[in-house]
C-alpha positions as MATLAB code, in Angstrom:
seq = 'XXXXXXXXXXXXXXXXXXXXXXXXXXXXXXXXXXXXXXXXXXXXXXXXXXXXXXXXXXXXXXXXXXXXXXXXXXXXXXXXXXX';
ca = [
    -147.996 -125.984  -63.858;
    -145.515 -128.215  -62.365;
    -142.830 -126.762  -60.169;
    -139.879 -127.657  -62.604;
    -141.707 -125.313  -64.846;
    -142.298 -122.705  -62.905;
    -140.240 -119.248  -62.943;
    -137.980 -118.625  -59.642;
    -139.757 -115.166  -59.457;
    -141.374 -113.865  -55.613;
    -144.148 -114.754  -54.322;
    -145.356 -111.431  -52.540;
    -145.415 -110.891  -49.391;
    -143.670 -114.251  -48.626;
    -140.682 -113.242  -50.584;
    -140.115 -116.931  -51.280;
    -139.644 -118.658  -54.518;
    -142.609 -119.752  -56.501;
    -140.961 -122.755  -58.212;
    -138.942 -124.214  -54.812;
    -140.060 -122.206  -52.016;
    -136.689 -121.044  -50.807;
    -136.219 -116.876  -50.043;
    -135.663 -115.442  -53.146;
    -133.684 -114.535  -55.062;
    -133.262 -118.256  -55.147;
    -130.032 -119.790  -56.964;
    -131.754 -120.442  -60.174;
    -133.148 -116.861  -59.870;
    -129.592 -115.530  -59.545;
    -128.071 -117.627  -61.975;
    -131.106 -115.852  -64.140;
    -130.136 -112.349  -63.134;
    -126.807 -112.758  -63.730;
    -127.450 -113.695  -67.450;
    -130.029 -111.260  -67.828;
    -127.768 -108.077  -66.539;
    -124.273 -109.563  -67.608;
    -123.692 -105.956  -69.527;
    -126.075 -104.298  -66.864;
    -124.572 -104.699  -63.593;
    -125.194 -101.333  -62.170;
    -128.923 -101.577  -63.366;
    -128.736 -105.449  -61.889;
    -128.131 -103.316  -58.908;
    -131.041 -100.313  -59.040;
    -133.512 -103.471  -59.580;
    -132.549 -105.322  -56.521;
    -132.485 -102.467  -54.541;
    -135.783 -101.608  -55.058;
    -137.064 -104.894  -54.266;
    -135.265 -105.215  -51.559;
    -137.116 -101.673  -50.259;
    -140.471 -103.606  -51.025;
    -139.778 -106.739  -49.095;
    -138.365 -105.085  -45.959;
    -141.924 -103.315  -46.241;
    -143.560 -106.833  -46.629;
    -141.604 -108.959  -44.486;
    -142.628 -109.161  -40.551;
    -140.022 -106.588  -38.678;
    -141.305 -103.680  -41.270;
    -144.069 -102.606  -39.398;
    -141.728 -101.014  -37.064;
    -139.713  -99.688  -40.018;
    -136.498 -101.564  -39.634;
    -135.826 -103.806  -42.507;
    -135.455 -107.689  -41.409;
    -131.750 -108.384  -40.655;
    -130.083 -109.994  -43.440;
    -131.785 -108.096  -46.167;
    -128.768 -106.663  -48.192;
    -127.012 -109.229  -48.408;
    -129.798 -111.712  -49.761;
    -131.338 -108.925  -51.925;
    -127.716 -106.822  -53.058;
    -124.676 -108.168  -51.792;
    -124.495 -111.585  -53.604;
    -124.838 -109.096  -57.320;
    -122.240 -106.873  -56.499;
    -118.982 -107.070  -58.513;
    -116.074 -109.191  -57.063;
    -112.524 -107.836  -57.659;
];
């Protein structure tokens, strides 16, 4: 599958996009979010959250149980309503 193709999901335990290799949640995997949740925002929320508890146990800095800096605000901050 060609990478114009390919979904802008994780790659575990990178936590990088499949389809451009940036961290995710990539643009075009917020952009996706956004649509997907646009009457959901509090679940949008609950979903991130709890990926955001998996990566900081992927990502290096989690074996000594502080989650990488950073990690809210890629993860949560950016779905959170403005206004």
């Amino acid at each position: 599958m060609n990478r114009a193709r390919m979904a802008h999901i994780p790659s575990r335990p990178t936590w990088r996009c499949r389809a451009c290799g940036i961290a995710w949640p990539c643009s075009p995997a917020k952009l996706r979010l956004l649509t997907e949740y646009r009457d959901a925002r509090p679940g949008l929320l609950i979903y991130l959250a709890t990926l955001a508890a998996e990566a900081a146990e992927q990502l290096p800095g989690a074996d000594d149980g502080v989650a990488p800096a950073g990690l809210y605000d890629r993860f949560i901050g950016w779905a959170r309503s403005r206004g």
